[in-house]
N, CA, C and O of each residue as an XYZ file, in Angstrom:
380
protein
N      52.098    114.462    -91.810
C      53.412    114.921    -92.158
C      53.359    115.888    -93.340
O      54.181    116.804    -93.335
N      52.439    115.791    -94.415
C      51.835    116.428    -95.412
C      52.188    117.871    -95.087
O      53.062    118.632    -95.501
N      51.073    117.997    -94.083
C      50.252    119.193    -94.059
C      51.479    119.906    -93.088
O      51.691    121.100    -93.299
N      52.174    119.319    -92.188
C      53.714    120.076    -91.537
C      54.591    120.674    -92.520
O      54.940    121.848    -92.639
N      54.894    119.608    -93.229
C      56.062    120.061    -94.696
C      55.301    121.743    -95.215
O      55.864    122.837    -95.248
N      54.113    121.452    -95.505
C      53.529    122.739    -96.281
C      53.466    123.752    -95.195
O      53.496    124.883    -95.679
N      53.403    123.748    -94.122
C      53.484    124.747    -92.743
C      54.792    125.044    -93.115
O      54.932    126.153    -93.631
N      55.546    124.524    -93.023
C      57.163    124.863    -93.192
C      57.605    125.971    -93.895
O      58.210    127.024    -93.693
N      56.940    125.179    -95.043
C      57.580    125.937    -96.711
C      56.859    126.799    -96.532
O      57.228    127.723    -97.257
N      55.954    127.093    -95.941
C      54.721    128.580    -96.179
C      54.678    129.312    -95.465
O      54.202    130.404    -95.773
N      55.164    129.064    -94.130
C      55.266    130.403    -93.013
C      56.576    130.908    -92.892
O      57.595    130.534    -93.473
N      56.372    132.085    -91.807
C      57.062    132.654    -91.510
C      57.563    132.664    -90.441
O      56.617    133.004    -89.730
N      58.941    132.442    -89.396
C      59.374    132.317    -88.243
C      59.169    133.621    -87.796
O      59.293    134.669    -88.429
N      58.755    133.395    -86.336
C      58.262    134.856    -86.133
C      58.418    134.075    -84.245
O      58.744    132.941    -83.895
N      57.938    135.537    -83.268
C      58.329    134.896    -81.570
C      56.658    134.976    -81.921
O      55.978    135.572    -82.756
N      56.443    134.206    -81.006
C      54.843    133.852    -80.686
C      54.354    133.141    -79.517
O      54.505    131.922    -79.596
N      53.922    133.480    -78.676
C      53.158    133.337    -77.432
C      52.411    132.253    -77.559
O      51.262    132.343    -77.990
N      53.022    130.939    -77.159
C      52.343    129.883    -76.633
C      51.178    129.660    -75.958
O      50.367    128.792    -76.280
N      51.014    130.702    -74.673
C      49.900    130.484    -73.546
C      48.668    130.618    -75.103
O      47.894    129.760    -75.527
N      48.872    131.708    -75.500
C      47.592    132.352    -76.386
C      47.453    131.385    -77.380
O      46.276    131.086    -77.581
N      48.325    130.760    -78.113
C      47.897    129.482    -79.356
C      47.359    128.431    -78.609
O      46.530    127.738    -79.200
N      47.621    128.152    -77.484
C      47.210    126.839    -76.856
C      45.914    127.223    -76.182
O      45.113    126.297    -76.054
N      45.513    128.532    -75.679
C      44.200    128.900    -75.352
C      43.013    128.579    -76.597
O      41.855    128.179    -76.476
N      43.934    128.981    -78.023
C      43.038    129.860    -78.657
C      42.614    128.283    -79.216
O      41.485    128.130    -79.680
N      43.542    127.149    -79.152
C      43.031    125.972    -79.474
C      42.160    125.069    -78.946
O      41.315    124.324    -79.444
N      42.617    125.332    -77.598
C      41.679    124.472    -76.256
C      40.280    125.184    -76.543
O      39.309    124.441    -76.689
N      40.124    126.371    -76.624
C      38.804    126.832    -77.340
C      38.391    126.381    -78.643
O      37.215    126.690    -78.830
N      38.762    125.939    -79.346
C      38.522    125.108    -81.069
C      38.036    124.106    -80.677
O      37.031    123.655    -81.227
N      38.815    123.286    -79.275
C      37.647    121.913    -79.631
C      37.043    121.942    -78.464
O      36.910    120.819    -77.976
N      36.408    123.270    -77.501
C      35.557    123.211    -76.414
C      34.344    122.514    -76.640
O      33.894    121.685    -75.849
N      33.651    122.934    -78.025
C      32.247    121.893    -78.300
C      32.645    120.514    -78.078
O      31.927    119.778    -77.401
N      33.900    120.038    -78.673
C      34.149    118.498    -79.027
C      33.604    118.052    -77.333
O      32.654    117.452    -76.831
N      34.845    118.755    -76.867
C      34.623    118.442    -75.347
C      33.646    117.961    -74.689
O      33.557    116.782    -74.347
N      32.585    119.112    -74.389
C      31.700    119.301    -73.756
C      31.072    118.488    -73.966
O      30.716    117.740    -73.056
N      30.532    118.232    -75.727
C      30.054    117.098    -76.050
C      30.214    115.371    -75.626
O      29.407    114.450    -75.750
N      31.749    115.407    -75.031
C      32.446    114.254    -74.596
C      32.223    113.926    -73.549
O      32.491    112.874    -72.969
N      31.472    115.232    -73.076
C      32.023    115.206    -71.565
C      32.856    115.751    -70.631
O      32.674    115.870    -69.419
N      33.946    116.125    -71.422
C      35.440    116.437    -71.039
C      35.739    117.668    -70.786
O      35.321    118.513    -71.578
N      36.488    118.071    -69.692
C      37.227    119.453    -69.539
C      37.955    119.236    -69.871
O      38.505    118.137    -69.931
N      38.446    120.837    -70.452
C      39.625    121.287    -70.870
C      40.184    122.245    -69.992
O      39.449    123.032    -69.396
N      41.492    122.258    -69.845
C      42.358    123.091    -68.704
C      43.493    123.006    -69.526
O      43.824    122.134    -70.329
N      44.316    124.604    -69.021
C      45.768    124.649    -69.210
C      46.253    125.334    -67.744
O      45.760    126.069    -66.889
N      47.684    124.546    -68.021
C      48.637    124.834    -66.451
C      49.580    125.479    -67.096
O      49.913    124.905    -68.132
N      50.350    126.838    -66.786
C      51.491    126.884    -66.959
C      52.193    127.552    -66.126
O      52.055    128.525    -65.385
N      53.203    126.599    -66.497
C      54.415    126.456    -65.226
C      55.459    127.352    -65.071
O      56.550    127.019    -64.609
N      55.076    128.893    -65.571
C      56.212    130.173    -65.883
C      54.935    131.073    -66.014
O      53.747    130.777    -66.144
N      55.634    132.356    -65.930
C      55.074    133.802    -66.260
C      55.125    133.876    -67.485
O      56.124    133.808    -68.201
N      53.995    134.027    -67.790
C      53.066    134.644    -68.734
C      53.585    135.999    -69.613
O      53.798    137.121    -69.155
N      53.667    135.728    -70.456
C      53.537    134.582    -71.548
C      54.571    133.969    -72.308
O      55.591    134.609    -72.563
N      54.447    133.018    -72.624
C      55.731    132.048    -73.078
C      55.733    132.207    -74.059
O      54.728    131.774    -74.622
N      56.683    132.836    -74.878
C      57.594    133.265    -75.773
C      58.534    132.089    -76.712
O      59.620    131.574    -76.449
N      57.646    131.922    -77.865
C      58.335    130.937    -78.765
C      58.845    131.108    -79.941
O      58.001    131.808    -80.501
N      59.885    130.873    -80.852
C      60.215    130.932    -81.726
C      59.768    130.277    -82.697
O      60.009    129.140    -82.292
N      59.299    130.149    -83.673
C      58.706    129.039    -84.908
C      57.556    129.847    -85.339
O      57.217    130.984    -85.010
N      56.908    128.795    -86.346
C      56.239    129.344    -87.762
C      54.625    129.098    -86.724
O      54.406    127.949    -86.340
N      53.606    130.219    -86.346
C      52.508    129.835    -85.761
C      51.488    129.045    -85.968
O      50.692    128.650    -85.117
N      51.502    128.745    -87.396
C      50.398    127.821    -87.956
C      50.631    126.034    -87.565
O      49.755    125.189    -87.380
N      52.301    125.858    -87.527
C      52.820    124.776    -87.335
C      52.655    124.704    -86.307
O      51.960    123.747    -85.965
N      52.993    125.316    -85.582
C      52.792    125.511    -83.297
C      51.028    124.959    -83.226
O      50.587    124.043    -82.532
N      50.303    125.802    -84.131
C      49.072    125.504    -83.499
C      48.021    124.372    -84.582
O      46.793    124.317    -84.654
N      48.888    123.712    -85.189
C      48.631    122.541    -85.551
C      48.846    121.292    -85.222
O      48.168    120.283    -85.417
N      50.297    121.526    -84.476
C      50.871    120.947    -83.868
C      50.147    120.293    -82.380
O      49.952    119.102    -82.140
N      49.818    121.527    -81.457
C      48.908    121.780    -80.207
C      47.334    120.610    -80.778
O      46.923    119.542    -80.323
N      46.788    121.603    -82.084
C      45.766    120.768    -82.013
C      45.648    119.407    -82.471
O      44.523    118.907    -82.476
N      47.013    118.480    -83.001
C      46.960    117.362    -83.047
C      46.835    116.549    -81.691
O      46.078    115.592    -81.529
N      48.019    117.281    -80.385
C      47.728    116.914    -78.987
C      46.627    116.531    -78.318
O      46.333    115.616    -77.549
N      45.830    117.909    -79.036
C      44.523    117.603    -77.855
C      43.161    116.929    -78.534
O      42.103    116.773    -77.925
N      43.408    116.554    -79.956
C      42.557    116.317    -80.303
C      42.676    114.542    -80.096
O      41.650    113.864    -80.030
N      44.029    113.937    -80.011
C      44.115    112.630    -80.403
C      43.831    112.793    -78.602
O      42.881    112.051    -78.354
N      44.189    113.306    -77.640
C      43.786    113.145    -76.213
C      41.918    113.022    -75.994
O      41.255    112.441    -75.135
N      41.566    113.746    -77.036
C      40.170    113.611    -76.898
C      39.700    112.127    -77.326
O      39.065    111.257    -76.731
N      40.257    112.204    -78.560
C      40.061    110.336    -79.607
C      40.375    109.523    -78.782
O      39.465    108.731    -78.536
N      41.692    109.296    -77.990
C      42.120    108.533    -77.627
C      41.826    108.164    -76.123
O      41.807    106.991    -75.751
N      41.673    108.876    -75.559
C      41.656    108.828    -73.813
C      40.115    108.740    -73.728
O      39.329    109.672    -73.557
N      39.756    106.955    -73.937
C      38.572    106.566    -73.506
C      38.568    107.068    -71.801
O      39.564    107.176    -71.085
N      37.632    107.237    -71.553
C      36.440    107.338    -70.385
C      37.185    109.038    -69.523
O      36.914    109.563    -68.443
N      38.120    109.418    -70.583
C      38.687    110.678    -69.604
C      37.754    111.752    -69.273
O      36.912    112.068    -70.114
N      37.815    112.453    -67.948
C      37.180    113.492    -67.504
C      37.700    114.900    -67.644
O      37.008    115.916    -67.574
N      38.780    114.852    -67.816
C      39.743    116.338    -67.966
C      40.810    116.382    -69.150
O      41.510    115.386    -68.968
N      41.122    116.846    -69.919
C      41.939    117.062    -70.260
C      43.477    118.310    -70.523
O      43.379    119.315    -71.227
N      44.471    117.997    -69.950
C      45.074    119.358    -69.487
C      46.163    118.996    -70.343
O      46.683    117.914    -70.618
N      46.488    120.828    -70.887
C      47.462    120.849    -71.436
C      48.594    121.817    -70.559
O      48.227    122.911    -70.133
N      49.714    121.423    -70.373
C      50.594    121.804    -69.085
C      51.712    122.475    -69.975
O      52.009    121.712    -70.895
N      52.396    123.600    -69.998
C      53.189    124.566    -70.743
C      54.599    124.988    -69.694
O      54.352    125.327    -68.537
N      55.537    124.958    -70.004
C      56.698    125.328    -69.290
C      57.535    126.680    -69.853
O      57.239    127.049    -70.989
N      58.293    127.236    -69.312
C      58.917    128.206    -69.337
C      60.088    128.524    -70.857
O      60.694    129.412    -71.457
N      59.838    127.237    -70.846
C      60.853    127.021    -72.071
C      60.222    126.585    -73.400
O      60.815    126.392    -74.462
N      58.651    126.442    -73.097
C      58.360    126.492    -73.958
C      57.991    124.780    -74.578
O      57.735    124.617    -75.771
N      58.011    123.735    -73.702
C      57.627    122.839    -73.421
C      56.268    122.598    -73.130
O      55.762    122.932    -72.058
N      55.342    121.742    -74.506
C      53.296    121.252    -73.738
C      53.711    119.848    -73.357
O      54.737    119.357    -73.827
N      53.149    119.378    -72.749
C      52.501    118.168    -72.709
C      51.019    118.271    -72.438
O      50.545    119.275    -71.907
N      50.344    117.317    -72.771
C      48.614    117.046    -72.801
C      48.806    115.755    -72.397
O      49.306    114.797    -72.985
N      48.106    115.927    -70.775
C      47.282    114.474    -70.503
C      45.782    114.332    -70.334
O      45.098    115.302    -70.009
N      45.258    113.112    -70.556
C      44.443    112.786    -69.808
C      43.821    112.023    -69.034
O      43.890    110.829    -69.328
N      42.933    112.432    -67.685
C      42.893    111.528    -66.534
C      41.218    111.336    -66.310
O      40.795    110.620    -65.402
């Protein structure tokens, strides 16, 4: 919650392209992965590219809390996908 508050107070709202923060993250923890075992995949469910409003550091801190606790958490998983909607909606599962 710390480290959100200081995202807040320190950035700047700006439009920012989801597909590309959530790529550029799913690439940050490709070693973790691989190392795990685990694929990484993104689905998204609209044309390219999804267009968001908010501060980017928070978006992609945000993203990499998702996929990282999906990695921690999702004993014996083989994939992990992060799924993006038109509106600008992730979810991350894993199976």
């Amino acid at each position: 919650m710390l480290n959100l508050t200081r995202l807040k107070s320190n950035g700047s709202w700006n439009l920012v392209d989801l597909v590309a923060i959530t790529r550029d993250v799913l690439a940050d923890y490709s070693t973790l992965a691989l190392d795990q075992h685990v694929e990484l995949s993104m689905e998204v469910d609209a044309v390219r590219p999804v267009p968001v409003f908010g501060v980017e550091a928070a978006i992609r801190s945000a993203i990499a809390n998702l996929i990282g606790n999906a990695l921690l958490h999702a004993h014996d998983a083989r994939i992990v996908v992060a799924r993006l909607d038109q509106e600008g909606g992730i979810a991350v599962n894993a199976a």
